[in-house]
C-alpha positions in Angstrom: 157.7 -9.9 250.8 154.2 -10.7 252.0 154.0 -14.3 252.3 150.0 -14.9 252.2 147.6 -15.2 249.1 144.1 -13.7 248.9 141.9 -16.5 247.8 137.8 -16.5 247.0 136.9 -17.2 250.7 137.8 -14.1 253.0 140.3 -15.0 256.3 139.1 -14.0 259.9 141.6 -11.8 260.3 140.7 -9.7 256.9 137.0 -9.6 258.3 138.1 -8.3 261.6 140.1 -5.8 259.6 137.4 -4.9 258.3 134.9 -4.0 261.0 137.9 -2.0 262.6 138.0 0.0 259.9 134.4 0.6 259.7 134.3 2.1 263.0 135.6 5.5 262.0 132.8 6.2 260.0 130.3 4.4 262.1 131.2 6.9 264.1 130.4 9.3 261.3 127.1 7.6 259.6 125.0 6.8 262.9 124.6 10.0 263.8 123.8 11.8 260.9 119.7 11.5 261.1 120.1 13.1 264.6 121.8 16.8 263.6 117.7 18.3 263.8 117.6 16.8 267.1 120.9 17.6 268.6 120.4 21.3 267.2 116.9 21.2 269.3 118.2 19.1 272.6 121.2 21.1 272.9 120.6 25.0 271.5 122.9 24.9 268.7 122.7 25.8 265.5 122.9 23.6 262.1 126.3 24.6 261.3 127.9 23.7 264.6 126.6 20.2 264.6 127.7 19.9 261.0 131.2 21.3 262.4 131.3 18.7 265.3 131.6 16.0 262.4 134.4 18.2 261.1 136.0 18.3 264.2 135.8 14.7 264.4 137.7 14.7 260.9 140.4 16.9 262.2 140.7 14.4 265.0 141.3 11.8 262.7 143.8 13.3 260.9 145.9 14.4 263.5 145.8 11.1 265.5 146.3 9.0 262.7 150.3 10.8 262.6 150.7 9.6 265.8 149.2 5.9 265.4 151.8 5.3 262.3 155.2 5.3 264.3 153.4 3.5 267.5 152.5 0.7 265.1 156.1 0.4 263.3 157.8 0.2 267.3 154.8 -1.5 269.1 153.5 -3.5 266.6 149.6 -3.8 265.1 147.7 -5.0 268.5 149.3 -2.6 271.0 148.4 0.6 269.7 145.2 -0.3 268.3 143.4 -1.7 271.5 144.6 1.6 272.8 142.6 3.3 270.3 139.5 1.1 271.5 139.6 2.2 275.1 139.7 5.7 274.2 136.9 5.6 271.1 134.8 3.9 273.8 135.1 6.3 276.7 134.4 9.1 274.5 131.2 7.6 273.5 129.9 7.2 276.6 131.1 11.3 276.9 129.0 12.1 274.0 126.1 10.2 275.1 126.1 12.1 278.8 127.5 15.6 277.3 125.2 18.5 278.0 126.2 20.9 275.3 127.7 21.6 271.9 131.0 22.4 273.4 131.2 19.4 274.9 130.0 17.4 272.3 132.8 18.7 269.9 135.3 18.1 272.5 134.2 14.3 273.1 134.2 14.1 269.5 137.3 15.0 269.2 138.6 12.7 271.5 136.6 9.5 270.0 138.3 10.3 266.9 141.6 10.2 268.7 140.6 6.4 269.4 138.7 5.5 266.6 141.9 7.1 264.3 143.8 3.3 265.0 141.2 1.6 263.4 141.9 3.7 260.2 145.8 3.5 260.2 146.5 -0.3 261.8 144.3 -2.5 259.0 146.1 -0.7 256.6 149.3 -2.1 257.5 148.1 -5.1 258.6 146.6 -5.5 254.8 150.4 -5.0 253.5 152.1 -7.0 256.3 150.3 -10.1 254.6 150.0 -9.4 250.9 151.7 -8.0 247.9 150.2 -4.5 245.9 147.6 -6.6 243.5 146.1 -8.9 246.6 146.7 -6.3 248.8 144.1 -4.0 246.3 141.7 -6.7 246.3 142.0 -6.6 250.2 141.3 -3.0 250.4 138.3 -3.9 247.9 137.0 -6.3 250.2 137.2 -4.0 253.1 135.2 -1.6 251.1 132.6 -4.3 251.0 132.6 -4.5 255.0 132.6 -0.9 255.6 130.0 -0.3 253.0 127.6 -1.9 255.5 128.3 0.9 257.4 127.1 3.6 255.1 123.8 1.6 254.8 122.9 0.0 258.2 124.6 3.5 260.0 122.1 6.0 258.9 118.7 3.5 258.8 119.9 2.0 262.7 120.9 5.9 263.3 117.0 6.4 262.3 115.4 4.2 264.2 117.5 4.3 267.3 116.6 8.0 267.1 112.8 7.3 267.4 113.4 5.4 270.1 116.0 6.3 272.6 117.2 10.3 271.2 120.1 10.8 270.1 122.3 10.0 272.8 121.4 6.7 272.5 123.1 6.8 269.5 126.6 7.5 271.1 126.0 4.6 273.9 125.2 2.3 270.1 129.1 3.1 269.6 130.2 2.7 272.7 129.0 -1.1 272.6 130.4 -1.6 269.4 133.8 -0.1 270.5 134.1 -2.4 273.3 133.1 -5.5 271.6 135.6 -4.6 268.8 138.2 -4.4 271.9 137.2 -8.0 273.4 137.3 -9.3 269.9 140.9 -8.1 269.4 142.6 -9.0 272.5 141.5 -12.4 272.0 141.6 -13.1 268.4 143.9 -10.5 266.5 147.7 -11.9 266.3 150.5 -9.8 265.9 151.7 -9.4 262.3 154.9 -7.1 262.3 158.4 -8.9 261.8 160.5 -8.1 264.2 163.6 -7.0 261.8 161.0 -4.6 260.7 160.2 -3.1 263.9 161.2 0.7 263.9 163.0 2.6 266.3 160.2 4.9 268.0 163.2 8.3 267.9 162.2 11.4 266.8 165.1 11.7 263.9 164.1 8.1 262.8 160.1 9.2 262.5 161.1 12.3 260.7 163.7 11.2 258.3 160.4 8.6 257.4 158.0 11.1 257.1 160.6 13.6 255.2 161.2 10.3 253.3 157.0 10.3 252.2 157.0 14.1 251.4 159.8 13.9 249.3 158.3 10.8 247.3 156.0 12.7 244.5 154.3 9.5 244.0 153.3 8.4 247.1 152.0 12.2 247.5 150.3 12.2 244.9 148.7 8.9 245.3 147.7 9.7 248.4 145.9 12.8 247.1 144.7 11.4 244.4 142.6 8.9 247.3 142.5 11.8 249.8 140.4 14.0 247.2 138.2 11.1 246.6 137.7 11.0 250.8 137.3 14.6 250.9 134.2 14.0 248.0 132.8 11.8 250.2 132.9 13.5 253.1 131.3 16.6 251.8 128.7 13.7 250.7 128.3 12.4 254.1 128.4 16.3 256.2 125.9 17.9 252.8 123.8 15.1 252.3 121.5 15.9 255.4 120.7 19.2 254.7 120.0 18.5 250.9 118.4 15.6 251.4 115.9 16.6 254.9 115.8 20.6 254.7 116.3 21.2 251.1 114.0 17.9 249.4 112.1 17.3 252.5 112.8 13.9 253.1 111.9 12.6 256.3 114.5 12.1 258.9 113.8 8.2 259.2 114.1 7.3 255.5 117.1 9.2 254.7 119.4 6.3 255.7 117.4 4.6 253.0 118.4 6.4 250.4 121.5 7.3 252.3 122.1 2.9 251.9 121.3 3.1 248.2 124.2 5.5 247.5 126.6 3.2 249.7 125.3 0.0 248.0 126.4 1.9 244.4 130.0 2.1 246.5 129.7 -1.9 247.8 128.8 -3.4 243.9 132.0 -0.9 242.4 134.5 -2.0 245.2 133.8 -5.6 244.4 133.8 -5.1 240.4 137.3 -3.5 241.1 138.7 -6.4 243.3 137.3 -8.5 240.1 138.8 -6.5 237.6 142.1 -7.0 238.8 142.8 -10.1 238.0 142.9 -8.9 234.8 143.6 -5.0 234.6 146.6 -3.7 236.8 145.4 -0.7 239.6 146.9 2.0 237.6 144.4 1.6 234.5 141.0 1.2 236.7 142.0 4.1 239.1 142.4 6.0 236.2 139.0 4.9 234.3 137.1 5.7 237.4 138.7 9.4 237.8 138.0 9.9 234.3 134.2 9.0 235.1 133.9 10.0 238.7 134.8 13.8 237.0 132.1 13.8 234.2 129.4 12.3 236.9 130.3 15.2 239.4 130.7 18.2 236.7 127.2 17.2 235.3 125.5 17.0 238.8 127.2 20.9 239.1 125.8 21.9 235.6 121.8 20.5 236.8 122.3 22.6 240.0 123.5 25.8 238.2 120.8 25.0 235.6 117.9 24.7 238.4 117.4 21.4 236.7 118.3 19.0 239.9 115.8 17.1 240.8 115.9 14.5 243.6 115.7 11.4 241.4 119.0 13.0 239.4 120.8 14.4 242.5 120.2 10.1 244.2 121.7 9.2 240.5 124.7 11.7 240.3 125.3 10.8 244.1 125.1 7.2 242.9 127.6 7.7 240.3 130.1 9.0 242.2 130.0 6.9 245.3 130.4 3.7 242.3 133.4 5.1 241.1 135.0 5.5 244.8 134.6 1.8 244.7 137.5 2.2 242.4 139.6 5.0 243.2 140.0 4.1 246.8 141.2 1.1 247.0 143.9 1.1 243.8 144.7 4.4 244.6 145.4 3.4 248.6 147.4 0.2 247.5 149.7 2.2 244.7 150.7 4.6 247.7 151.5 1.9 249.4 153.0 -0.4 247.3 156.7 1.0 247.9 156.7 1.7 251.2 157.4 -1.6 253.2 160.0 -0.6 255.3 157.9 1.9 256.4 154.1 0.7 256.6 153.2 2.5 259.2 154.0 6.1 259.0 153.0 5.9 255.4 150.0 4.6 255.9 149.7 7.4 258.8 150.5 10.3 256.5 147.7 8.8 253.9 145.2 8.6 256.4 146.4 12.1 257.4 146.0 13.4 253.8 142.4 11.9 253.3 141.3 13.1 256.9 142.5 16.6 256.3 141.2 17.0 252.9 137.6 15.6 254.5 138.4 18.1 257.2 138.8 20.6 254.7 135.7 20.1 252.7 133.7 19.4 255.6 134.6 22.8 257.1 133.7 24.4 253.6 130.2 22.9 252.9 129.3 24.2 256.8 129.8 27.5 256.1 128.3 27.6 252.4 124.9 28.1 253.1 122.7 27.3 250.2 119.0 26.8 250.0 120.0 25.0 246.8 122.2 21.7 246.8 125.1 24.2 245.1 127.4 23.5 248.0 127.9 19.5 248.0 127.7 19.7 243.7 130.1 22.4 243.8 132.6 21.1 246.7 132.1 17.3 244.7 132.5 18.6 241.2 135.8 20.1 242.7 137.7 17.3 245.1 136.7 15.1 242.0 138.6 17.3 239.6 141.7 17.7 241.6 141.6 14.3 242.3 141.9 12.9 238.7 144.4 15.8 238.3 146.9 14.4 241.1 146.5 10.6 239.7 147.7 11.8 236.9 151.2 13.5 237.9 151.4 10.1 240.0 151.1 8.2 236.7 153.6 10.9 235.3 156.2 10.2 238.5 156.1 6.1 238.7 
């Protein structure tokens, strides 16, 4: 049993959780102001920038399979400063790269890095604390990478103006190896070693035929992966709404970009609140019940011609806020049963969210709209099946 409390003032090591986390997406969020100018510096068209940030998805998912296992043999530190050197050196490929090939390629590979950052906090979260801190953890790490969302996009913008958008990529690259520094020399190693797993195939897939088998860690891990996939169809759609379709201007879409993460910041930290008094399995229902009605109505505007921007920022508000709940509750009830095993579930979790983000992100690329139909539509939907999988979870506990 976790041996650590979570108390009012946030540890070190939860904060450098935290930022490791939020590299994924910075990864993600930077760069989104930039797709007009990498269309125009490298000779691509719209849809293949918006699929490089799919291929980065698919990246994710498949890397974070193979982070799971390292970390249950190798422990936490191992495999993750692994995953720094490579998210690093793929930066500084996308900064140099000289067309969209490339660029997909390199993006690729820094997702193969920047995966570790995903899977390792995860289980470093539930090495130290039981399901209810360990939800209030996952809130609080919300709260961290919900800087992300805001700061990403506006820094994205300016650093844009000034430097192009390889600049951009050379941004991440700094981070990534400041993150690396920061975790050789302060990151301890939190995996037992009577938990330590065998790294043999039969051992990795008698664990994962183990999760499959488990219809509610499955569905749990839907249930959260759906809510991913909704906001990565968000994060790929939003720029084309927001700059082509409502003509905002490249450099103030992080701005509004921020406004919809700060909705998912306030929520998170309502939810790690709430627990103290409500158990995970009430609010992640509550906020699938509201995250549908938000999402169905934002479809109904669009098919009505009725969207404005002011109500598309709102229904995008809504539905980032109740992330702030599903996320978190829904990650820490997947996981909540699955000591003996942190890793590789929290692996095959990541794997579900990337590859339902993957998914989504693939779909809203190729739905071209000159209407915001294909992020209202795709939302309305991942929202819908989500609340439909935490329910046959709630039905399997």
């Amino acid at each position: 049993m976790p041996s650590r409390q979570l108390t009012r003032t946030v540890p070190g090591w939860l904060l450098l959780m935290g930022a490791l986390t939020a590299l994924g997406p910075l990864a993600i969020d930077m760069y989104l102001p930039s797709f007009p100018a990498i269309v125009e510096g490298l000779g691509a068209t719209q849809g293949q920038v918006e699929r490089t940030l799919a291929s980065y998805l698919l990246g994710l998912a498949m890397a974070q399979i193979v982070y799971g296992p390292l970390a249950d043999r190798y422990g936490r530190k191992r495999p993750l400063m692994a995953g720094l050197v490579i998210f690093t050196i793929a930066s500084v490929g996308c900064a140099f790269t000289s067309d969209i090939e490339h660029l997909t390629l390199w993006r690729v590979v820094q997702a193969l890095g920047g995966a570790a950052g995903m899977v390792v906090p995860r289980a470093v979260v539930r090495d130290n604390l039981d399901t209810r801190d360990a939800a209030k953890a996952l809130s609080l790490l919300l709260l961290i990478m919900g800087v992300t969302p805001i700061l990403g996009p506006i820094i994205g913008g300016q650093v844009l103006f000034i430097a192009g958008w390889r600049g951009i990529f050379g941004i991440m690259a700094l981070v990534g190896a400041t993150l690396l520094f920061m975790t050789a020399r302060h990151m301890r190693e939190t995996l037992p070693a009577e938990k330590i797993v065998p790294l043999r195939v039969a051992t990795i897939a008698r664990n994962y035929w183990g999760l499959l088998r488990n219809r509610q860690f499955i569905c749990y891990s839907l249930a959260g992966g759906l809510g991913s996939a909704g906001i990565f169809t968000y994060i790929s759609g939003s720029p084309r709404v927001l700059i082509n379709i409502y003509g905002v201007e490249p450099q103030y879409f992080g701005f509004l970009f921020g406004l919809c993460a700060a909705s998912l910041i306030f929520s998170s930290q309502l939810s790690a609140r709430l627990l103290d008094r409500h158990p995970p399995e009430r609010l992640l229902k509550r906020a699938q019940i509201c995250v549908v009605l938000v999402t169905l109505t934002g479809l109904a505007l669009t098919l009505a011609g009725w969207l404005t921007l002011p109500l598309l920022i709102l229904c995008l508000m809504g539905f980032m806020a109740s992330q702030g709940f599903v996320n978190p509750n829904a990650a820490a009830l997947a996981l909540s049963r699955q000591g003996h095993r942190l890793g590789v579930a929290s692996a095959m979790m990541g794997g579900v969210q990337m590859v339902s983000g993957t998914l989504a992100g693939i779909g809203i690329s190729h739905w071209q709209s000159d209407s915001a139909l294909p992020l209202t539509g795709i939302l309305a939907t991942c929202m819908v099946l989500s609340w439909l999988f935490g329910f046959l979870a709630r039905r399997a506990a």
